[in-house]
C-alpha positions in Angstrom: -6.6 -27.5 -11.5 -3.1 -27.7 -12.1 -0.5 -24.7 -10.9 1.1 -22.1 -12.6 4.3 -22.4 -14.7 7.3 -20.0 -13.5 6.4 -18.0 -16.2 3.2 -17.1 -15.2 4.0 -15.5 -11.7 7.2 -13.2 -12.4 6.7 -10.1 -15.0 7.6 -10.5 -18.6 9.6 -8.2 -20.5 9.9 -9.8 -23.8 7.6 -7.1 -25.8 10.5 -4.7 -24.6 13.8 -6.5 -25.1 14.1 -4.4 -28.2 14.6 -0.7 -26.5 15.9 -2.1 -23.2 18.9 -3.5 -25.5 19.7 -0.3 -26.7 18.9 1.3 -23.2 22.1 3.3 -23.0 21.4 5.3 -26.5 17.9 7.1 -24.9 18.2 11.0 -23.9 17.9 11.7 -20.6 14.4 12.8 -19.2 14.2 15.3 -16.6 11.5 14.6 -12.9 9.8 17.0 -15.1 9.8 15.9 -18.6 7.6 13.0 -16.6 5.5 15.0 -14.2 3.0 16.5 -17.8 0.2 17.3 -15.0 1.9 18.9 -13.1 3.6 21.1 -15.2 0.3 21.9 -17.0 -0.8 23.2 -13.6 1.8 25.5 -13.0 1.7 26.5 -16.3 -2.0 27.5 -15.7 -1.4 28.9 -12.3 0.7 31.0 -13.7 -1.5 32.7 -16.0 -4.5 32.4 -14.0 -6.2 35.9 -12.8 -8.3 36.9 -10.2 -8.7 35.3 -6.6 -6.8 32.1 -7.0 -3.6 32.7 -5.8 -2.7 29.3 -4.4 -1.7 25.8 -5.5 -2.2 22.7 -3.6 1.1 20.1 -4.8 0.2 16.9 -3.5 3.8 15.0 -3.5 6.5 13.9 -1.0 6.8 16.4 2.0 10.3 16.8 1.5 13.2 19.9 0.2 14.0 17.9 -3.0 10.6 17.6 -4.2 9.9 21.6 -3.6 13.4 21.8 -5.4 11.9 19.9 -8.4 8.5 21.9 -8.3 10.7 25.0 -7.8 12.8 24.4 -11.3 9.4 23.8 -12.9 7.9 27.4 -11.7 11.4 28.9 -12.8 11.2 27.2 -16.1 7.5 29.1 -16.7 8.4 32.7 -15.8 11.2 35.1 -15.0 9.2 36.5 -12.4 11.3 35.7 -8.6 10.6 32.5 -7.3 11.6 32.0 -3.2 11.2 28.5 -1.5 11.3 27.9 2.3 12.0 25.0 4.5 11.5 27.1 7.9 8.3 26.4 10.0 8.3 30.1 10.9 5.6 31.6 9.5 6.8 35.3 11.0 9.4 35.1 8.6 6.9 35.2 5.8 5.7 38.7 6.8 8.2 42.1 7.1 9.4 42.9 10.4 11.0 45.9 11.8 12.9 46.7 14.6 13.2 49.8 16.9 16.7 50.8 18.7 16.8 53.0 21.6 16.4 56.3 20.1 13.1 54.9 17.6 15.0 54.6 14.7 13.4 51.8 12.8 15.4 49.2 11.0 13.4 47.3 8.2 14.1 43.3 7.4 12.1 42.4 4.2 9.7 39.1 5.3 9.6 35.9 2.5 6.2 37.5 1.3 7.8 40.7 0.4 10.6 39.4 -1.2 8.3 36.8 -3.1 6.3 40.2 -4.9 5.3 39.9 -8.7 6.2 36.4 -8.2 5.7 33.2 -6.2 6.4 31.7 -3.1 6.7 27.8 -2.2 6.4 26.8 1.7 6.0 23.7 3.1 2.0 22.4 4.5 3.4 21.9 8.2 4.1 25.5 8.2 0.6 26.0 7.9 -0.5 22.9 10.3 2.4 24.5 12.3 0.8 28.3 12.7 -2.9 28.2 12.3 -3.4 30.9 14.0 -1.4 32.8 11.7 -3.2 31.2 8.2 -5.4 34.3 8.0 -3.3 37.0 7.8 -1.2 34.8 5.5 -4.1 34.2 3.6 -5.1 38.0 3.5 -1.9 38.8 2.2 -1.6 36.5 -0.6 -5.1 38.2 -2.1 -3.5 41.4 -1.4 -4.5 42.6 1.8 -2.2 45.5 3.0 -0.2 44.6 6.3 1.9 46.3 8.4 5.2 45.0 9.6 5.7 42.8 12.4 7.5 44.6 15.6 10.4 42.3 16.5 11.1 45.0 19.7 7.2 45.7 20.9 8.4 47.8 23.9 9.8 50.4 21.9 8.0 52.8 19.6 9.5 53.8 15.9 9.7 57.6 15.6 8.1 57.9 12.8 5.1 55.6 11.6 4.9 52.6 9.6 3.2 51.9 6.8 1.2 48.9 6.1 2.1 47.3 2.3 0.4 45.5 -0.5 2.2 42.7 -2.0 1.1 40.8 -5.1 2.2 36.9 -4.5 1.0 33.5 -5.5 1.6 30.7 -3.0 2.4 27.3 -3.7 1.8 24.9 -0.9 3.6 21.3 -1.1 2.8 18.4 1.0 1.7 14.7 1.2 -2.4 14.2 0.9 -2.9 13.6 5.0 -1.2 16.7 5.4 -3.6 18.7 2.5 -6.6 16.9 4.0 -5.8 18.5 7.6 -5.0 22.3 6.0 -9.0 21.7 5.0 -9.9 21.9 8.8 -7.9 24.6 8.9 -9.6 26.7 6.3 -12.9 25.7 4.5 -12.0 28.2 1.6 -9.3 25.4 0.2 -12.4 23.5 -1.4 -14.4 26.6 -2.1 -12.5 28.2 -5.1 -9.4 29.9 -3.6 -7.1 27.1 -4.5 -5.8 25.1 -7.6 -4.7 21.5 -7.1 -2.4 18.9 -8.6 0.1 16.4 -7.6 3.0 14.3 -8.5 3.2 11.2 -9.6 4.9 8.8 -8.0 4.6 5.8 -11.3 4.1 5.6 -14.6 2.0 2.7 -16.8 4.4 0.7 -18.5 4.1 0.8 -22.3 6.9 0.9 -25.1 6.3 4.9 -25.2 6.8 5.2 -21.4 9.9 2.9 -21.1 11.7 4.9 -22.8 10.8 7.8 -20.5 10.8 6.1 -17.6 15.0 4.7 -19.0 15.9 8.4 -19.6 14.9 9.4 -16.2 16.9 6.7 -14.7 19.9 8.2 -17.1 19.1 11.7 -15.9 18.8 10.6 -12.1 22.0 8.6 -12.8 24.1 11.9 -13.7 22.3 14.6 -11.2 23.1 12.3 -8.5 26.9 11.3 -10.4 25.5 7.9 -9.9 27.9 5.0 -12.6 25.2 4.9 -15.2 23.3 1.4 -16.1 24.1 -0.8 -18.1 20.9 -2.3 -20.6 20.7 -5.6 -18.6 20.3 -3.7 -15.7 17.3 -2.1 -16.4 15.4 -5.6 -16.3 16.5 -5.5 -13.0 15.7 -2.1 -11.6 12.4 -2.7 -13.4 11.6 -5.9 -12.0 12.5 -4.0 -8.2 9.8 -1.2 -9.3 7.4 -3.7 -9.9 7.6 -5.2 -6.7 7.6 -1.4 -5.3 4.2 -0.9 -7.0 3.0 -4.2 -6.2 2.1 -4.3 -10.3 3.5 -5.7 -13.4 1.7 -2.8 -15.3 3.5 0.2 -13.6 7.1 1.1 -13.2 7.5 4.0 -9.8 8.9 7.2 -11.1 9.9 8.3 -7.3 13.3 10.0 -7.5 14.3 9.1 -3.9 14.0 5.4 -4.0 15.7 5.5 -6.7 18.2 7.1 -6.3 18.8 5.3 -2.9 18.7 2.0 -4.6 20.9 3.1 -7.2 23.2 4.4 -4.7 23.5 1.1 -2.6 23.8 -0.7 -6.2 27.2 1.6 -6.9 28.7 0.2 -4.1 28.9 -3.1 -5.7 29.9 -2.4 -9.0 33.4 -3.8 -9.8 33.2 -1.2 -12.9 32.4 2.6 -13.7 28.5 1.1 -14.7 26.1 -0.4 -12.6 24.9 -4.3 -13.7 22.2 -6.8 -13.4 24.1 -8.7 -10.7 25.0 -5.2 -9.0 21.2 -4.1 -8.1 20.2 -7.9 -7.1 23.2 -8.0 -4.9 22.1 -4.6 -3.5 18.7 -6.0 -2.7 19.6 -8.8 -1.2 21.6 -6.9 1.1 18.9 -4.3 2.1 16.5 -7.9 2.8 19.1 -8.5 5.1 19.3 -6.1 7.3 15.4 -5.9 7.3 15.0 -9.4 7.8 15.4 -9.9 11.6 11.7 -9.6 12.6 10.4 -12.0 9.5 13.4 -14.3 10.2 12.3 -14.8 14.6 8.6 -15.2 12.8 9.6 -18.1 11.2 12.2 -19.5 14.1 8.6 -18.8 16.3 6.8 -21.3 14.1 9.4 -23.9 13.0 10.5 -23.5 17.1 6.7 -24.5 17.7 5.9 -21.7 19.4 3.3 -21.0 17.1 1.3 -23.5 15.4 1.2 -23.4 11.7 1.2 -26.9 10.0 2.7 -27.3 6.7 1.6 -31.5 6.1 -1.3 -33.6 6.3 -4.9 -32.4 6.6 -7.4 -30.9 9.2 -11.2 -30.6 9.8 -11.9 -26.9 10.3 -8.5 -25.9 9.9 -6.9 -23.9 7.3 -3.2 -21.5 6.6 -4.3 -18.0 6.0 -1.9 -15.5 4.8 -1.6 -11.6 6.9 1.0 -9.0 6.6 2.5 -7.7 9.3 3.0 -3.9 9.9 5.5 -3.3 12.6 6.1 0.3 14.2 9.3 1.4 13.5 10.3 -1.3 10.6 10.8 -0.4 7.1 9.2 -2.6 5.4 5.8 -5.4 5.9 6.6 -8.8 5.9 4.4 -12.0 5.3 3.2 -14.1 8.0 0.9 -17.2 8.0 -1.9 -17.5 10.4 -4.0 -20.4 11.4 -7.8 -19.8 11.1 -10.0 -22.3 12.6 -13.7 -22.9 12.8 -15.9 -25.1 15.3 -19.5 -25.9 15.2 -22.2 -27.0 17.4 -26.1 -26.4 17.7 -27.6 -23.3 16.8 -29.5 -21.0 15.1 -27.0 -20.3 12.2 -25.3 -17.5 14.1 -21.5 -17.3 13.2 -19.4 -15.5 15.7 -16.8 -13.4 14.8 -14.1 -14.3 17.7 -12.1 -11.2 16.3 -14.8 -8.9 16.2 -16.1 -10.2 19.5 -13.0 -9.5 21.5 -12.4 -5.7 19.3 -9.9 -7.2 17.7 -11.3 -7.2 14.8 -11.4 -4.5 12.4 -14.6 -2.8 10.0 -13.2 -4.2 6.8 -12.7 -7.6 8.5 -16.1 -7.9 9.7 -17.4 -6.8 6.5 -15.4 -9.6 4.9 -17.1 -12.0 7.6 -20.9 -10.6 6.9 -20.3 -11.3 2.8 -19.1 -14.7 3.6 -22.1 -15.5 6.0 -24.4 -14.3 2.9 -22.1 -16.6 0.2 -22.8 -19.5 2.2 -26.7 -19.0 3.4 -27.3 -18.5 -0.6 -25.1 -21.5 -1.4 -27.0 -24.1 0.6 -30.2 -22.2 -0.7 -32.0 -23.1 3.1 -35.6 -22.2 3.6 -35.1 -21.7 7.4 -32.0 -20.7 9.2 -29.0 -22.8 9.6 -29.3 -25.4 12.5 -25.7 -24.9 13.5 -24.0 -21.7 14.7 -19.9 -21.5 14.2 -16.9 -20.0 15.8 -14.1 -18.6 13.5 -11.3 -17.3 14.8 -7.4 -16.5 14.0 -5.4 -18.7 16.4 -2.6 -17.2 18.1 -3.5 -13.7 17.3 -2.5 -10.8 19.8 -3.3 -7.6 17.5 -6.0 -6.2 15.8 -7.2 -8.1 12.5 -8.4 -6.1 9.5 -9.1 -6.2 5.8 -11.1 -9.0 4.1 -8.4 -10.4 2.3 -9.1 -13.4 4.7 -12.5 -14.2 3.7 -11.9 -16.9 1.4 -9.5 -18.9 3.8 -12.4 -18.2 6.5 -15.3 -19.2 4.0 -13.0 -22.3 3.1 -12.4 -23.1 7.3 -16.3 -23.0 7.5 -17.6 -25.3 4.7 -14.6 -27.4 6.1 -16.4 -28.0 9.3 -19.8 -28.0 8.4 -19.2 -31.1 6.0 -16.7 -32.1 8.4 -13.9 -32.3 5.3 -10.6 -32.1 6.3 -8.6 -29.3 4.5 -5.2 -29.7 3.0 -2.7 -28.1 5.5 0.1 -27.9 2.6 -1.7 -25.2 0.9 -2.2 -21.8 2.3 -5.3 -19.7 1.1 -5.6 -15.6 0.8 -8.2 -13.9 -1.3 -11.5 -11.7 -0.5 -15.1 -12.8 -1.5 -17.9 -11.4 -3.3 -22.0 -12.3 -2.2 -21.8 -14.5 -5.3 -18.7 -16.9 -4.5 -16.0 -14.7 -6.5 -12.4 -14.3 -5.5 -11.6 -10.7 -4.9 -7.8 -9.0 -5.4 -6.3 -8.3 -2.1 -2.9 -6.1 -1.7 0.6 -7.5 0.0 0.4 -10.8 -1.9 4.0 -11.2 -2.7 4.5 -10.7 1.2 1.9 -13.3 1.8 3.3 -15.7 -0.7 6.9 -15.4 0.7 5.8 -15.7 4.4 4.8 -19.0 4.0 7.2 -20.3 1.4 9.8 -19.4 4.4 7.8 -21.9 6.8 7.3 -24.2 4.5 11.5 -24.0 3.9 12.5 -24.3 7.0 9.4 -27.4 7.9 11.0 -29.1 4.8 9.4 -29.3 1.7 6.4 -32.0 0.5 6.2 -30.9 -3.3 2.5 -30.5 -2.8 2.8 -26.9 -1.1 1.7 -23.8 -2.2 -0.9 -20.8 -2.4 -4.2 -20.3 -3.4 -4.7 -16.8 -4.7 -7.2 -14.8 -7.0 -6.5 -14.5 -10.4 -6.9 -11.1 -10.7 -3.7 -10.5 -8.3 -1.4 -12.2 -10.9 -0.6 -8.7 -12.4 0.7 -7.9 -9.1 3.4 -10.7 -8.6 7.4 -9.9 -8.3 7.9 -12.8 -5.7 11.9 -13.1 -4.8 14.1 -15.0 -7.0 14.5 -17.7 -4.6 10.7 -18.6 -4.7 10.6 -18.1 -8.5 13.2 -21.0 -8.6 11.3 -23.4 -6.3 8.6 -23.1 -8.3 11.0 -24.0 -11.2 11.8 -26.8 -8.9 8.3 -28.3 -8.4 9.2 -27.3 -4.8 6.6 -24.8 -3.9 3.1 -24.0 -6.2 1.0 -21.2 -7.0 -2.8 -21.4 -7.7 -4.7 -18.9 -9.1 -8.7 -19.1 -8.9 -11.8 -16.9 -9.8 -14.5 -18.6 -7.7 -14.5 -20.2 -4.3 -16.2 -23.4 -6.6 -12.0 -23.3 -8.3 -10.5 -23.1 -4.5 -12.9 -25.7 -2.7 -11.7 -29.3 -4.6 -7.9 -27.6 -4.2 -8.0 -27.4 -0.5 -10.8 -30.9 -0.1 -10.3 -33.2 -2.8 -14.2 -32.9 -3.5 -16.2 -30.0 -5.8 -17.8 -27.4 -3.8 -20.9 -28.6 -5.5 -23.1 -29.8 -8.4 -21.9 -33.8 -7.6 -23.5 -36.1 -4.9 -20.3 -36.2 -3.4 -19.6 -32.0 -3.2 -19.1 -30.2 -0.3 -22.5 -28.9 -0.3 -24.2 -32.5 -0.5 -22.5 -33.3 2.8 -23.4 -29.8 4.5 -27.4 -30.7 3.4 -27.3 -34.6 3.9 -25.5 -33.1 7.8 -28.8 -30.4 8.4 -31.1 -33.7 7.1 -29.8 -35.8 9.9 -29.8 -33.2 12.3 -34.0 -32.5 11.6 -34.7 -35.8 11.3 -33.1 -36.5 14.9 -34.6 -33.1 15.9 -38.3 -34.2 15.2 -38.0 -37.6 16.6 -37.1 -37.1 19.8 -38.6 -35.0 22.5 -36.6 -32.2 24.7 -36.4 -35.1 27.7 -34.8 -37.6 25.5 -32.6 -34.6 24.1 -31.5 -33.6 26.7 -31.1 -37.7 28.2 -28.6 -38.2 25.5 -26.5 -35.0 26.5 -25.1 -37.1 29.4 -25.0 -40.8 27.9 
């Protein structure tokens, strides 16, 4: 199988070239112009009668975002409209307070001040005061409630009298923070609430670019951010497919945006933002972020950690992780050696990861679907006679995900035919019961982690990646990649079935031939039986120690 052009691992945006040349003509589009769901749900909420009085707004937990959802609200009624950042949820409710003679001074709570209209709080004012959700739920149905006293060891001089208030309350926050306000209260799934939620990117069509290019335009001027100019959008849109981690969907997110946009301004060397003035403005944020992915790869090239880049191994093979560091912005690729030994058994494979809880569910899941792949494969009528070890070398942290099931079915088959594996190419994927190659996420990560090590180990022009094909949609690898693969340098593979993956890493068909894979595991069980059945335990055990 030969590897993939340039063309076929970096987004295309020749059905587009027409609008994006004229890119600086569109009208601006407003966050809301682009949000049609959830403007359709405020627009219901607020004609809705009866006991639903609140909205759930799934979206980022932050004061711009209740500043876009208040404008929308605004822009469907004249009734008043109050937002609150504050985590004080006694400042939703009136309060009075008594000087020294009993005369009582009244201070109007958010609730109050919100009546005939609406009200907009943030979730971790809930998750903040639980305690306090059912008398702010009681008064958002209408529940009369009398004023808090702000001096409880003085008594008013004349009484106070509880109020009715009619309010709708909109509640904003991100979805772990809605999913927690449902321990809080039950009633949020039983009827009480509406829901709806921003969204954070838009499918890419011919319809959609052109909202998606007025956005930019209207982020550009509400931010007094130097507008773009058309090239540039190839750029920006090439950065958002990256941020997606798909060709087919550009992110709509006002805040990276208009940080990326911002850090692109300071490069421009006119009053409009380029192509050249976003790429340099990314390769400056990869700097700064690069200092852990840059002592990964001085680890490896140092030796401190094994990865090899030439020649070939029995029961060896590169898979690709992605590292999640505390504290760092951004994941970052990392190779990872996976290697498998065998030796008598009953066909058990052993999970090293697993066995020392550092493995995670999804990983052992992965590892229990491969097992099944390959007991169906060699189609035995009694249980394997070997039992393997697979483990990830050098690993300190938990393992998880099955994105490493292929590499790990490839590292098995390797050592049960005792095939050596081709240490140039590096293998990530997930596998299906029948032998299919799964999508997996962080592939441009993966892809980039080991071009680095293969960089800095000097390249072979034989080295590349294995991948599934249905992860191609997802590529927007960094320019420097994209032009050693333009060089011959570095090579991507894209395959469907581990039968596409196996003659890639082994120089021999996975099966079908005399000389597959599966020939040589069978023709290996033969000549273990055969030298099972002629010798007795004594003898067996005799040759142990010759």
């Amino acid at each position: 199988m030969n590897p993939l052009n340039w063309q076929d691992v970096t987004p295309s945006f020749e059905p587009y070239e027409t609008l994006l040349n004229s890119a600086s003509t569109i009208q601006a589009k407003s966050f809301s112009d682009l949000q049609p769901r959830l403007t359709t749900t405020i627009t219901r909420f607020t004609e809705i009668k009866g006991l639903t009085r609140i909205l759930l707004v799934n979206c980022t937990d932050n004061s711009v975002y209740r500043g876009f959802i208040h404008a929308a609200v605004k822009n469907c009624t004249d009734a008043p409209v109050l937002i609150t950042e504050s985590l004080d949820a006694k400042a939703l409710f009136d309060r009075i307070r008594v000087d020294l003679d009993g005369k009582v001074t009244f201070e109007p709570g958010l609730i109050s001040r919100s009546h005939g209209g609406y009200l907009i709080v943030p979730a971790n004012l809930i998750l903040a005061n639980p305690a306090l959700w059912p008398s702010i739920k009681s008064a958002v149905q209408g529940a009369p409630f009398e004023p808090l006293n702000v001096t409880p060891t003085r008594i008013p001089s004349s009484s106070v009298e509880a109020k009715m208030y009619d309010v709708k309350l909109i509640i904003t926050g991100d979805r772990n923070q809605l999913a927690e306000i449902e321990y809080v209260d039950d009633d949020f799934s039983a009827g009480l609430t509406m829901y709806t939620e921003v969204e954070e990117d838009i499918h890419l069509s011919e319809c959609n670019l052109e909202q998606y290019i007025g956005l930019v335009h209207w982020i550009c001027h509400k931010y007094q951010l130097p507008r773009l100019e058309d090239t540039a959008f190839k750029r920006l849109m090439l950065a958002g497919m990256r941020y997606t981690e798909d060709q087919h969907y550009l992110p709509i997110g006002v805040m990276w945006h208009n940080q990326l946009l911002g850090l692109a301004s300071q490069h421009c060397n006119t009053n409009t933002i380029s192509f050249e003035s976003i790429d340099q403005a990314i390769d400056d944020k990869y700097y700064r972020e690069s200092y852990l992915p840059q002592r990964a790869v001085d680890d490896i090239r140092d030796g401190q950690v094994v990865i090899e880049t030439t020649g070939e191994q029995i029961g060896q093979i590169n898979g690709l992780t992605v590292i999640d560091m505390a504290g760092h912005p951004v994941s970052y690729g990392e190779p990872a050696r996976i290697s498998c030994v065998i030796h008598f058994g009953d066909g058990d494979i052993s999970d090293v990861e697993r066995k020392a809880e550092l493995g995670g569910n999804l990983h052992a899941k992965g590892m229990m679907i491969m097992q099944a792949f390959v007991s169906s494969a060699l189609n035995l009528d009694e249980p394997l006679p070997y039992s393997a070890s697979v483990v990830f070398e050098q690993s300190y942290s938990e393992v998880d995900g099955d994105s490493a099931s292929l590499a790990e079915l490839c590292c098995l088959v390797s050592a049960l035919s005792e095939t050596p594996v081709n240490q140039q190419i590096a293998v990530t994927g997930a596998v299906d019961q029948f032998g299919r190659v799964q999508a997996v996420g962080g592939l441009n990560e993966k892809i980039e982690g080991f071009y680095q090590v293969c960089k800095h180990q000097g390249f072979t022009g034989e080295q590349g990646v294995i991948m599934p094909k249905t992860n191609l949609k997802h590529l927007a690898l960094h320019k420097e990649v994209i032009d050693s693969i333009k060089n011959g340098e570095f090579h991507i593979w894209s395959v469907s079935t581990v039968d596409e993956a196996i003659p890639l890493l082994m120089d021999k068909p996975f099966r079908g031939e005399d000389d597959s894979i599966i020939s040589k595991i069978a023709e290996r069980i033969e000549n273990f039986e055969r030298h099972e059945h002629s010798e007795g335990i004594v003898e067996r055990i005799k040759n142990w120690f010759v």
